[in-house]
N, CA, C and O atoms as a GROMACS GRO file, in nm:
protein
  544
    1UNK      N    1  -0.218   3.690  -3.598
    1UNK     CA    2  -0.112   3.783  -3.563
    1UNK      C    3   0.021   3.741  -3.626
    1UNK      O    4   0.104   3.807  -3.687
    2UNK      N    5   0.015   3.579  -3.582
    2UNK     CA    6   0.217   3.542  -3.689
    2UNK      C    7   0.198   3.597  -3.834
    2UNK      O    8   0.283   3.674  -3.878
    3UNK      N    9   0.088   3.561  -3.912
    3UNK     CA   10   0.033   3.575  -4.051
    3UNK      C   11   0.112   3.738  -4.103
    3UNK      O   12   0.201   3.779  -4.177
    4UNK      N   13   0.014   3.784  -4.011
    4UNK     CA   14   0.080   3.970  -4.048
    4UNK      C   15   0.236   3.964  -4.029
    4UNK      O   16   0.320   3.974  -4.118
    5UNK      N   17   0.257   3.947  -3.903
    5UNK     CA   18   0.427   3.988  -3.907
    5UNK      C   19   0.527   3.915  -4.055
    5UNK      O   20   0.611   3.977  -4.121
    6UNK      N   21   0.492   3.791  -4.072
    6UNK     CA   22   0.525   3.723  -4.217
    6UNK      C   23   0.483   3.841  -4.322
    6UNK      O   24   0.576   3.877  -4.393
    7UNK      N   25   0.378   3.896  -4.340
    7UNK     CA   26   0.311   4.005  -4.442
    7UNK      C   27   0.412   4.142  -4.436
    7UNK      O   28   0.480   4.185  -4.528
    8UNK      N   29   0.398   4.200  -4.289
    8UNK     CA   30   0.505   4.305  -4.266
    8UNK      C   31   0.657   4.267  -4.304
    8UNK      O   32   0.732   4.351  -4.353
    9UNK      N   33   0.690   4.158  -4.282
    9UNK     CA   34   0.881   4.114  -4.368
    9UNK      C   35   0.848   4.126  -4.465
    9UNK      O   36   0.908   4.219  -4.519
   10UNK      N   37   0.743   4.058  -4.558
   10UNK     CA   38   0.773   4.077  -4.673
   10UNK      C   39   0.747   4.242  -4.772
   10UNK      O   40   0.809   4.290  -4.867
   11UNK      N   41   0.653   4.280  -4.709
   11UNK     CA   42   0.662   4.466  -4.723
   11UNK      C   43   0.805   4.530  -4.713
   11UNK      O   44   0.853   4.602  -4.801
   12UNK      N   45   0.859   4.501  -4.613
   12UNK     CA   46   0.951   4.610  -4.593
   12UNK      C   47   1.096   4.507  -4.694
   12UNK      O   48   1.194   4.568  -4.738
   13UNK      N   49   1.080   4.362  -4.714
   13UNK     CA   50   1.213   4.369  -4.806
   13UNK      C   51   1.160   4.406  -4.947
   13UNK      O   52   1.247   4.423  -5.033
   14UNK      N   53   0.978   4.427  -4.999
   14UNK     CA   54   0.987   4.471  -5.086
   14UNK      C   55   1.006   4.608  -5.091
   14UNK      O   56   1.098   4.634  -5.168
   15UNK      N   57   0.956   4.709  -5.040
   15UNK     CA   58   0.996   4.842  -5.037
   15UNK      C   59   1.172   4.890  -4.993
   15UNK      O   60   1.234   4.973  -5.058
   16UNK      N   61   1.224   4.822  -4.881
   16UNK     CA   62   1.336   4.857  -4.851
   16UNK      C   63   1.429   4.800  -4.954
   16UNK      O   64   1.499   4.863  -5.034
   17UNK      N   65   1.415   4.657  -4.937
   17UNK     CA   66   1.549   4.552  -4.992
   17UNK      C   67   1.619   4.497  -4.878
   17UNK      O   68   1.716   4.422  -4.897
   18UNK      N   69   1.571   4.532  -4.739
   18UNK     CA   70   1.670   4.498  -4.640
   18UNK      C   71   1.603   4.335  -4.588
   18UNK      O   72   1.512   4.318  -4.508
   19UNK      N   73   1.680   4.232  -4.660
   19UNK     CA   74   1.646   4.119  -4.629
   19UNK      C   75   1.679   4.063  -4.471
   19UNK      O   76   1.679   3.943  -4.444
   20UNK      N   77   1.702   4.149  -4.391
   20UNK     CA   78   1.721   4.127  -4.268
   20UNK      C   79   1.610   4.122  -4.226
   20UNK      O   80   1.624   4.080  -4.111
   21UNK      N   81   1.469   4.144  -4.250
   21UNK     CA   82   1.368   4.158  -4.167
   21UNK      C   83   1.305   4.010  -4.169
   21UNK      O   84   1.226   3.965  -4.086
   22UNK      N   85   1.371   3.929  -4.309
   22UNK     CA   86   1.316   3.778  -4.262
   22UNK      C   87   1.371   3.713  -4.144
   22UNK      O   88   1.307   3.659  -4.053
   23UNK      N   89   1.493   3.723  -4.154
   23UNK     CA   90   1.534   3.639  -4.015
   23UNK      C   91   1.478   3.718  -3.887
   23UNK      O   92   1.467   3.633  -3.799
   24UNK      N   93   1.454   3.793  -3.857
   24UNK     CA   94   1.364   3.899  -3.764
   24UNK      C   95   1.227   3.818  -3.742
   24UNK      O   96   1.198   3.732  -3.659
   25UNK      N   97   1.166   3.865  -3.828
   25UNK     CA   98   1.055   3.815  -3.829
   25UNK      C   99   1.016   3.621  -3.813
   25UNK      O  100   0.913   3.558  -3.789
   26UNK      N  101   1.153   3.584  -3.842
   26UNK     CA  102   1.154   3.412  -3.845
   26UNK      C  103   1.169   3.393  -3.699
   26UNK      O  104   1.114   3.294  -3.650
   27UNK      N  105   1.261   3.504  -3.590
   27UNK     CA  106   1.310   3.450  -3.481
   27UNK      C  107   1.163   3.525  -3.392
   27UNK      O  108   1.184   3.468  -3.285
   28UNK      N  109   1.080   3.581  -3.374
   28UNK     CA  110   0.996   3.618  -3.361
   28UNK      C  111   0.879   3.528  -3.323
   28UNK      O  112   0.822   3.502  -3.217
   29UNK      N  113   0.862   3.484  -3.469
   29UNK     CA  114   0.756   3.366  -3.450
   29UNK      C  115   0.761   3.228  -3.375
   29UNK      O  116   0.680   3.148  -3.329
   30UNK      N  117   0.933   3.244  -3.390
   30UNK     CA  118   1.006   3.119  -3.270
   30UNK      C  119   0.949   3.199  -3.132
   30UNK      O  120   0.852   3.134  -3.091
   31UNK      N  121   0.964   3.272  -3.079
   31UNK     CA  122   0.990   3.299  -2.994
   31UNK      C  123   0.845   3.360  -2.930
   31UNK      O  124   0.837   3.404  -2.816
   32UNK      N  125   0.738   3.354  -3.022
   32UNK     CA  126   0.604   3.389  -2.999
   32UNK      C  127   0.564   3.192  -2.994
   32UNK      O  128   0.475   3.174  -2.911
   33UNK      N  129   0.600   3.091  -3.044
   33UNK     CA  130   0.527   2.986  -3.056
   33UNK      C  131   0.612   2.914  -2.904
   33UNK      O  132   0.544   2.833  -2.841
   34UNK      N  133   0.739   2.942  -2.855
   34UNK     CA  134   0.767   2.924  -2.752
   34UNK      C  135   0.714   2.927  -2.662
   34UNK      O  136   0.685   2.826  -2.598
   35UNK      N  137   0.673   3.086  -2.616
   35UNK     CA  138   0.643   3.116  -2.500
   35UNK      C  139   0.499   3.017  -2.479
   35UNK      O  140   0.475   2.946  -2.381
   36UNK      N  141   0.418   3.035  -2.597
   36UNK     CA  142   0.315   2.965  -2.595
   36UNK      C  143   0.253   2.859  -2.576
   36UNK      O  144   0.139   2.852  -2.530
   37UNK      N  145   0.321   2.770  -2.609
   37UNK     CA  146   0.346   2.627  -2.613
   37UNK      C  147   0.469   2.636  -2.472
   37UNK      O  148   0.568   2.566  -2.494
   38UNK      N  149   0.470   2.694  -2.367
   38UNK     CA  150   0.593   2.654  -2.249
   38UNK      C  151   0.515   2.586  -2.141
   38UNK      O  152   0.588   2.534  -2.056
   39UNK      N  153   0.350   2.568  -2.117
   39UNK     CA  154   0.288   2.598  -2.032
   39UNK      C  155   0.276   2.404  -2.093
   39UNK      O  156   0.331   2.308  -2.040
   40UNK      N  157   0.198   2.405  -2.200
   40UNK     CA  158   0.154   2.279  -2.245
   40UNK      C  159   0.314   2.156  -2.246
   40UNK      O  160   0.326   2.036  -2.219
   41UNK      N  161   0.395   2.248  -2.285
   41UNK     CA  162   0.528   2.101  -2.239
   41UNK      C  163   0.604   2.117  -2.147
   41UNK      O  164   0.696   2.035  -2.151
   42UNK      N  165   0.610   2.222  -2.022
   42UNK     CA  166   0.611   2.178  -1.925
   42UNK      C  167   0.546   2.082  -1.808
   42UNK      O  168   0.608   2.040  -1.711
   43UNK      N  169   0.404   2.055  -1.840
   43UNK     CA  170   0.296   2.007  -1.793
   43UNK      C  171   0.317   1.849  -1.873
   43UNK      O  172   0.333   1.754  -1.797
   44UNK      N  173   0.317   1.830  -1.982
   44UNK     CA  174   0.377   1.699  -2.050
   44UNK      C  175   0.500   1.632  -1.991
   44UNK      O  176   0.508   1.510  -1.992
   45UNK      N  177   0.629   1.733  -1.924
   45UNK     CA  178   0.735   1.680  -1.876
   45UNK      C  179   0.706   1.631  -1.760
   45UNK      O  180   0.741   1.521  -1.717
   46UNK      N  181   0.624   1.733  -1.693
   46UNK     CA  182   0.559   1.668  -1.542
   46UNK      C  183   0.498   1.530  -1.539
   46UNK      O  184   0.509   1.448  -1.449
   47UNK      N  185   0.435   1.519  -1.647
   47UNK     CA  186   0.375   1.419  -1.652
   47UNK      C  187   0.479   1.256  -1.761
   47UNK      O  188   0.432   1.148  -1.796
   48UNK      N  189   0.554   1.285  -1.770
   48UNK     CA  190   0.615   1.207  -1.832
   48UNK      C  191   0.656   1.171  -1.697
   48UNK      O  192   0.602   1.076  -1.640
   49UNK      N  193   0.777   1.263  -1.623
   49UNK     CA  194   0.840   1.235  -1.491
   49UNK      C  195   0.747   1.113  -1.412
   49UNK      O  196   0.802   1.018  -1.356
   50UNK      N  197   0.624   1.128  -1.415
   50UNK     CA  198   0.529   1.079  -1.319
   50UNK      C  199   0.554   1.201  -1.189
   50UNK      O  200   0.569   1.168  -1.072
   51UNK      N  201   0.553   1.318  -1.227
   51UNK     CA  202   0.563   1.402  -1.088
   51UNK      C  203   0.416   1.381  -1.016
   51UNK      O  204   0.315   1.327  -1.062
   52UNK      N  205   0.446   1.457  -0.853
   52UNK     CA  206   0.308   1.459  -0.802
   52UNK      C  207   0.232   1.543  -0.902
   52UNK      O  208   0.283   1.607  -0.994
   53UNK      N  209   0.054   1.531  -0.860
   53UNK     CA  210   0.003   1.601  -0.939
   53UNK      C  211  -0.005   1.743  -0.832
   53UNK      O  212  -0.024   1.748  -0.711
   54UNK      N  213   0.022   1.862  -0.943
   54UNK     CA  214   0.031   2.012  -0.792
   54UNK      C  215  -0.036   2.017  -0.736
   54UNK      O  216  -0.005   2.039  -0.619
   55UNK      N  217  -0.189   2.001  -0.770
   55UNK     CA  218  -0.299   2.035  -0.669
   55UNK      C  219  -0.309   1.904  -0.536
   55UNK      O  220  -0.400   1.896  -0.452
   56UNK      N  221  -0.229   1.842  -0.545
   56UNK     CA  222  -0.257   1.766  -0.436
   56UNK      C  223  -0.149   1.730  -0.321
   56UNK      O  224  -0.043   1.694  -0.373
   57UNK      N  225  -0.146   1.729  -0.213
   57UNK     CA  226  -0.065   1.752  -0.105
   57UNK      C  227  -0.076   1.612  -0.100
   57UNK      O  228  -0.170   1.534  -0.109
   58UNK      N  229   0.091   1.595  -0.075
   58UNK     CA  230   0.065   1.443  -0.016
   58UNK      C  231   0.080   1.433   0.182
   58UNK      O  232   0.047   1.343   0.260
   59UNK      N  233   0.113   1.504   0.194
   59UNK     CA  234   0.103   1.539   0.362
   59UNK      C  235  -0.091   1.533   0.392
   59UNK      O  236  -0.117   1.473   0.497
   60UNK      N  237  -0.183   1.571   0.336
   60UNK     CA  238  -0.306   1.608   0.332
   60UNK      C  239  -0.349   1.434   0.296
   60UNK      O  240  -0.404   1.371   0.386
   61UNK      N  241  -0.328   1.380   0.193
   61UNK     CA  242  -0.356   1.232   0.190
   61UNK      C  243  -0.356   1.153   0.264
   61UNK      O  244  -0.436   1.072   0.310
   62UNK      N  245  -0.195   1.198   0.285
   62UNK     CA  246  -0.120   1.093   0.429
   62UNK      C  247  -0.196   1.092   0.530
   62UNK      O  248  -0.219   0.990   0.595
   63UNK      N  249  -0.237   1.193   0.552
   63UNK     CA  250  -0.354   1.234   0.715
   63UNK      C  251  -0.463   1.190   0.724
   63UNK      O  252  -0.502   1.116   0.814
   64UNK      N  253  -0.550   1.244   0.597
   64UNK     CA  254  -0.696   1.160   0.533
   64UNK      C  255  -0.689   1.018   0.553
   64UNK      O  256  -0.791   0.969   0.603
   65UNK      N  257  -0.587   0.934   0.524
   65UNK     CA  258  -0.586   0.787   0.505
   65UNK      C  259  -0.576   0.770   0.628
   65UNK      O  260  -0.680   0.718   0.669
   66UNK      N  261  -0.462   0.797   0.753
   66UNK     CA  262  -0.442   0.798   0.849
   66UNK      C  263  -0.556   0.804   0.981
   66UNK      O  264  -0.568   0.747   1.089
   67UNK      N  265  -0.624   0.898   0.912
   67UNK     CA  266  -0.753   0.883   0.969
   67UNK      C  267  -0.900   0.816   0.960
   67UNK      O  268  -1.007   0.849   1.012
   68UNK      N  269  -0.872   0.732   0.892
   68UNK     CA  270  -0.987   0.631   0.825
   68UNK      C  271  -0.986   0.520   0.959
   68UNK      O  272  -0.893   0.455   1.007
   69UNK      N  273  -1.128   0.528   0.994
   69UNK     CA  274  -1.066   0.414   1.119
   69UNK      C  275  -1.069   0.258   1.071
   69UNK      O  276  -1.130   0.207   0.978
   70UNK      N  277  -0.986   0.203   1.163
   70UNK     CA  278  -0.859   0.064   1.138
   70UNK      C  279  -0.789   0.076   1.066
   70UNK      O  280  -0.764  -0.023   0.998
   71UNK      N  281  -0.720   0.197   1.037
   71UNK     CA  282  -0.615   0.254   0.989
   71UNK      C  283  -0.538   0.302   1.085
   71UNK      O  284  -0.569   0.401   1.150
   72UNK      N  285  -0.417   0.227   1.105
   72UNK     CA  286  -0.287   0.232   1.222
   72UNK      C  287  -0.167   0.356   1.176
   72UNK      O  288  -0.128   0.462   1.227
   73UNK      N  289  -0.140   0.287   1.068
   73UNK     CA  290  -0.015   0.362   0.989
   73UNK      C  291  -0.044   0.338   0.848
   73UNK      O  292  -0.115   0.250   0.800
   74UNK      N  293   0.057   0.481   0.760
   74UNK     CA  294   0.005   0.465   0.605
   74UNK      C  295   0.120   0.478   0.560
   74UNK      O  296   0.145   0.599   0.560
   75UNK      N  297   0.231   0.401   0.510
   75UNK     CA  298   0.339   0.440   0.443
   75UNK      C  299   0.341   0.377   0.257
   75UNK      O  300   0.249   0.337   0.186
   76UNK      N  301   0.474   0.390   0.233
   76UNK     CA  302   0.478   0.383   0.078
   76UNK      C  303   0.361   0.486  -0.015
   76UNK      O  304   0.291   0.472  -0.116
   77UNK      N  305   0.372   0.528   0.024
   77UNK     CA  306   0.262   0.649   0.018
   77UNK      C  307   0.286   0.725  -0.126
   77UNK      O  308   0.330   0.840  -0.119
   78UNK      N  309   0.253   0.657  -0.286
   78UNK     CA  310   0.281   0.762  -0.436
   78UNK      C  311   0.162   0.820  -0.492
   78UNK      O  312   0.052   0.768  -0.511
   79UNK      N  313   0.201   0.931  -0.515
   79UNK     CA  314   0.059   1.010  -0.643
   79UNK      C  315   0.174   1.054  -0.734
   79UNK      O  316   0.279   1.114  -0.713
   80UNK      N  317   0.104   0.990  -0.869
   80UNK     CA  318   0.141   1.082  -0.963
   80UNK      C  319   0.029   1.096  -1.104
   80UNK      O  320  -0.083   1.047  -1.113
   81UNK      N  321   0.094   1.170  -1.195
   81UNK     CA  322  -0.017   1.209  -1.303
   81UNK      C  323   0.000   1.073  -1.379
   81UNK      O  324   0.098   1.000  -1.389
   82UNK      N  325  -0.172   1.058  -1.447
   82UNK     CA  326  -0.149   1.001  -1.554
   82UNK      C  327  -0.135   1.033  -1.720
   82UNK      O  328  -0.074   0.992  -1.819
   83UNK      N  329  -0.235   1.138  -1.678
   83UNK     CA  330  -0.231   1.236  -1.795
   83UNK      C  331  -0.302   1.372  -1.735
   83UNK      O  332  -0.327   1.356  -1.616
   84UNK      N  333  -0.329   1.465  -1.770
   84UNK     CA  334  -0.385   1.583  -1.712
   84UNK      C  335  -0.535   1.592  -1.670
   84UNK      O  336  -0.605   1.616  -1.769
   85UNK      N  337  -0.588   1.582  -1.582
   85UNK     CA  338  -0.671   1.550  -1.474
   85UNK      C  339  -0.700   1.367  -1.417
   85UNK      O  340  -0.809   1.325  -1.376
   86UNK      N  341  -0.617   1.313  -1.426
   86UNK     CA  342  -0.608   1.178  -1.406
   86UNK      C  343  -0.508   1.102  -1.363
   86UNK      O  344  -0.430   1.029  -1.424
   87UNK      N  345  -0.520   1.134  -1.234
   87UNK     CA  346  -0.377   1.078  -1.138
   87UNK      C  347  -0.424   0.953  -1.094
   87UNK      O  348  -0.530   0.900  -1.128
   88UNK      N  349  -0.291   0.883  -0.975
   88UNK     CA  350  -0.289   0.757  -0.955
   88UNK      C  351  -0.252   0.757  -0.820
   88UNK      O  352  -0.194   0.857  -0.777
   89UNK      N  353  -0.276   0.659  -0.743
   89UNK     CA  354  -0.239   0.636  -0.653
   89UNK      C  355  -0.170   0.492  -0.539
   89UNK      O  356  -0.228   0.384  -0.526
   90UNK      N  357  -0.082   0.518  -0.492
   90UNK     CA  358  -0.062   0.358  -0.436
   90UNK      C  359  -0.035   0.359  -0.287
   90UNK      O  360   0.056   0.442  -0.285
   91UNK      N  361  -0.057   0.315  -0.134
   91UNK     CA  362   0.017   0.335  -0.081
   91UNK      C  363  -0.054   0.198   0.060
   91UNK      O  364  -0.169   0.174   0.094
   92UNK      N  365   0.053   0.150   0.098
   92UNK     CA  366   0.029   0.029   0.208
   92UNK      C  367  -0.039   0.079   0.359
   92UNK      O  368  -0.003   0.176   0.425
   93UNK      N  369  -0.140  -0.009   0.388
   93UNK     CA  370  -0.195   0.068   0.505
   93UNK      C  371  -0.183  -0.018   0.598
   93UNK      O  372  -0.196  -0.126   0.540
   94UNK      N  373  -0.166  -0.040   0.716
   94UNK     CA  374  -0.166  -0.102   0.829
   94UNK      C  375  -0.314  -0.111   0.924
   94UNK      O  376  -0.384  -0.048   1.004
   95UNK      N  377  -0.306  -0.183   0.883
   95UNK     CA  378  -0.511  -0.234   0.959
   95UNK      C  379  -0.475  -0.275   1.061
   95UNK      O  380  -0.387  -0.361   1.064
   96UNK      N  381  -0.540  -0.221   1.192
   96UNK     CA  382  -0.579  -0.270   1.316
   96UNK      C  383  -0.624  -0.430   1.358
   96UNK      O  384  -0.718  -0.500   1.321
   97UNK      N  385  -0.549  -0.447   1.421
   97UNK     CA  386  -0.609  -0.645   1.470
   97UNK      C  387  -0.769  -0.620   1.490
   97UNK      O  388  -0.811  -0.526   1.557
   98UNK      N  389  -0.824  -0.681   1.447
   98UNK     CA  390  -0.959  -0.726   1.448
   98UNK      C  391  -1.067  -0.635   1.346
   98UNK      O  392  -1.187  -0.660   1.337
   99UNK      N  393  -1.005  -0.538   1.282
   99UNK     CA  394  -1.057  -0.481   1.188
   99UNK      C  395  -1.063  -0.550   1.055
   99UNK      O  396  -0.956  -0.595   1.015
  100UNK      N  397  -1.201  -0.571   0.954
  100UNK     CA  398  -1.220  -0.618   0.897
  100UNK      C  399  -1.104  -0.519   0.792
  100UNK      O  400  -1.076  -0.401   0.811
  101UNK      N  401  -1.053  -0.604   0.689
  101UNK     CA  402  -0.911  -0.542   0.630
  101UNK      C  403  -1.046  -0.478   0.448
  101UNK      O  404  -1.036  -0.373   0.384
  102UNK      N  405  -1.138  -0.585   0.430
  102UNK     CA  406  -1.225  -0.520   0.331
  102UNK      C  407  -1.302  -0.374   0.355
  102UNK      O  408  -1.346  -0.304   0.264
  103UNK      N  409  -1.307  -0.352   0.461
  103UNK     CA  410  -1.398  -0.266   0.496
  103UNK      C  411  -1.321  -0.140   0.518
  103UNK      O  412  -1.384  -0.035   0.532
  104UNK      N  413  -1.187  -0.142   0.523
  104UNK     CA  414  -1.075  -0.075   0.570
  104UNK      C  415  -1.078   0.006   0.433
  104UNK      O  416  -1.138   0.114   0.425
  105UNK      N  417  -1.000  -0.062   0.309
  105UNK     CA  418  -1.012  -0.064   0.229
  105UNK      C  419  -1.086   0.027   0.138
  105UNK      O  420  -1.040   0.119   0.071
  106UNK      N  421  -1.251  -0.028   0.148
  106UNK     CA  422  -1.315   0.044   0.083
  106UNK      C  423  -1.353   0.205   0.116
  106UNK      O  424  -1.367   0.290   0.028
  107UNK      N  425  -1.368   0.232   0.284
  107UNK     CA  426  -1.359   0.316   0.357
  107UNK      C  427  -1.236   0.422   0.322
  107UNK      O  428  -1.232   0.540   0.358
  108UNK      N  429  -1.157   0.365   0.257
  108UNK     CA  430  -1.015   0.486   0.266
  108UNK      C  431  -0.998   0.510   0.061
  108UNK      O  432  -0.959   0.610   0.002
  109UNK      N  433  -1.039   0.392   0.009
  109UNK     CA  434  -1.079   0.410  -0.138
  109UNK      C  435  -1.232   0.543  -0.148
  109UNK      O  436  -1.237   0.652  -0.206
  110UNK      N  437  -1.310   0.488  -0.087
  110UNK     CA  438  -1.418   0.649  -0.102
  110UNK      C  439  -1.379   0.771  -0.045
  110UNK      O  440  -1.397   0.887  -0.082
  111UNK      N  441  -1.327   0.728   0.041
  111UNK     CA  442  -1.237   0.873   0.093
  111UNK      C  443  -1.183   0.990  -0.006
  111UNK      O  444  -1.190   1.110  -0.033
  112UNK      N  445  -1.110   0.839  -0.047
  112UNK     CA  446  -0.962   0.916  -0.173
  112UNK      C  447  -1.032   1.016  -0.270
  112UNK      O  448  -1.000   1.134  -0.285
  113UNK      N  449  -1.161   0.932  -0.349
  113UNK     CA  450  -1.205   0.957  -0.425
  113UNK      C  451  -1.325   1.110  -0.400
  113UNK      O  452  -1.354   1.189  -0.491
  114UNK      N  453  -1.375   1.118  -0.254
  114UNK     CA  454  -1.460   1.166  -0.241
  114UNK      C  455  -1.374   1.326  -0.222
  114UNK      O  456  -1.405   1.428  -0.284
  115UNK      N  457  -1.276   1.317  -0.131
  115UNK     CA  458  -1.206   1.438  -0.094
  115UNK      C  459  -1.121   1.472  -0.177
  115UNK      O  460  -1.100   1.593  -0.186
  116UNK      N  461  -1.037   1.368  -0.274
  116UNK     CA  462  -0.914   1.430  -0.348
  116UNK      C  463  -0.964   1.402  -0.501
  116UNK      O  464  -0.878   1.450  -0.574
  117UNK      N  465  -1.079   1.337  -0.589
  117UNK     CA  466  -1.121   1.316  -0.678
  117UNK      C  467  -1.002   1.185  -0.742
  117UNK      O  468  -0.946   1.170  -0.851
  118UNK      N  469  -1.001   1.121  -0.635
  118UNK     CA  470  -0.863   0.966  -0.655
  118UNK      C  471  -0.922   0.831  -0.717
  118UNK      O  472  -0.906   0.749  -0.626
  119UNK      N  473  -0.968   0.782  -0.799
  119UNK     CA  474  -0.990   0.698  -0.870
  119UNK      C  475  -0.914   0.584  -0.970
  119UNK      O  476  -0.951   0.485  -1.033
  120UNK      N  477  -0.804   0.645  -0.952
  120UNK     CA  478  -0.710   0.467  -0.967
  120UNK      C  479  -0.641   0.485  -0.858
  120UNK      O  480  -0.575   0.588  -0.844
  121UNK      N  481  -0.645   0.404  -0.779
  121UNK     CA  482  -0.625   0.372  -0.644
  121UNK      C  483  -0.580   0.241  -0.614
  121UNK      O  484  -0.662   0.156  -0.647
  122UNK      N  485  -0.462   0.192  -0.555
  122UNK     CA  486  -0.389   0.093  -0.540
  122UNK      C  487  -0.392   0.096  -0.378
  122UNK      O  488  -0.328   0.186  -0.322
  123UNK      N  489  -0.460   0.005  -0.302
  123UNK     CA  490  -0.437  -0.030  -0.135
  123UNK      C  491  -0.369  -0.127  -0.091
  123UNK      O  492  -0.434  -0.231  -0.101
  124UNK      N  493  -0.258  -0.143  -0.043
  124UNK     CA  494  -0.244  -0.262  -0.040
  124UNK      C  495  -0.273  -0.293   0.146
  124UNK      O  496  -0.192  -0.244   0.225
  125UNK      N  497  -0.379  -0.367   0.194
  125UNK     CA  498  -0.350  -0.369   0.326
  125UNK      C  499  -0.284  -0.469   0.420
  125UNK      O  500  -0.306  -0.581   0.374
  126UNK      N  501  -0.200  -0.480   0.550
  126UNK     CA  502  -0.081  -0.494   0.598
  126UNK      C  503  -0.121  -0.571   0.730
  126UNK      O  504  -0.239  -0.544   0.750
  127UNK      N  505  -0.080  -0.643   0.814
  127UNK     CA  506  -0.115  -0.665   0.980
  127UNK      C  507  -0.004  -0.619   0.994
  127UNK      O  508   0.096  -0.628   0.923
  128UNK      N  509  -0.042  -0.518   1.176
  128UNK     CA  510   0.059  -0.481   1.226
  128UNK      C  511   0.222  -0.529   1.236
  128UNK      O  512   0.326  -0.463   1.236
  129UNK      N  513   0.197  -0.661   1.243
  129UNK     CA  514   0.362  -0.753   1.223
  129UNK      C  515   0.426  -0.717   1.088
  129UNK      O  516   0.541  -0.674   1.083
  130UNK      N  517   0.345  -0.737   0.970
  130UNK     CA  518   0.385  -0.743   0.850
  130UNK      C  519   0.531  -0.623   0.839
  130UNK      O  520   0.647  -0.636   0.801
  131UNK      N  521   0.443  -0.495   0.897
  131UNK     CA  522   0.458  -0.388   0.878
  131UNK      C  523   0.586  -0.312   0.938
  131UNK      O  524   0.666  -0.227   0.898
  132UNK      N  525   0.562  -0.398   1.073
  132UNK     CA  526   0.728  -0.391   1.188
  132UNK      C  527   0.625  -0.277   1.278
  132UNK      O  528   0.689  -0.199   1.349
  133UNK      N  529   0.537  -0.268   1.279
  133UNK     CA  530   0.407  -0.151   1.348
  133UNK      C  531   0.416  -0.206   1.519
  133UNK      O  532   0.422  -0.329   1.522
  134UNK      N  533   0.416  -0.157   1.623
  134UNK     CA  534   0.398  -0.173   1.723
  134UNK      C  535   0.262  -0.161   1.789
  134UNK      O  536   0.224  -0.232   1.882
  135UNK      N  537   0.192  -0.062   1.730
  135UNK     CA  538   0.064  -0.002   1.787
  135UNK      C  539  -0.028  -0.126   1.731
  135UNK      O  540   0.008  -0.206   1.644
  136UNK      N  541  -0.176  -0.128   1.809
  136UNK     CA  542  -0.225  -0.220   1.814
  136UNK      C  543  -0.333  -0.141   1.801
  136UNK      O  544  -0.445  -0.191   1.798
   0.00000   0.00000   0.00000
């Protein structure tokens, strides 16, 4: 489609003479390769930022993890992209006294992965003191 409109400028400054139709036709193809390319580097900026990734709620994580049992509290809580379908994750969990802290762990790592497709995954786990946590 750019090909022709380049073909059509050059028709009409050969038949007319009105060399106005190149810059026409030049701002055109800007403005056709723009729109086009807005989707692919907006999504690059997101991902430069380290923004969240959209499809994923971090309120919905927060809860998931929260609910993993010997899981007290979940704060420091980051997702972001790494590149486009390949996010990251980090966030400190507060393990229950007498809960094995490995088992915690792996339990809230399959989680991640099973419900939100989370596979670099950073846990770091906490005792209630560490944390300033009251609940037991």
């Amino acid at each position: 489609a750019l090909p022709i409109c380049v073909i059509v400028a050059g028709l009409v400054i050969a038949k007319t003479g009105r060399t106005e139709a190149d810059p026409a036709a030049t701002v055109f193809v800007c403005v056709v390769i723009v729109l086009a390319s807005w989707r692919l580097v907006r999504d690059a900026i997101h991902i430069l930022l380290e923004g969240t990734p959209p499809h994923l709620e971090l309120d919905a994580v927060r809860g998931a993890l929260a609910g993993v049992p010997g899981v007290l509290e979940v704060h420091d809580l980051h997702l972001w992209s790494l590149s486009a379908g390949q996010e990251s994750m980090s966030a400190h969990l507060v393990a229950a006294r007498g809960s094995d802290p490995q088992s915690v762990r792996k339990s809230a790592a399959a989680l991640l992965e099973e419900r939100f497709g989370l596979t670099h995954v950073t846990l770091q786990l906490e005792e209630p003191d560490e944390a300033g946590s009251t609940s037991s």
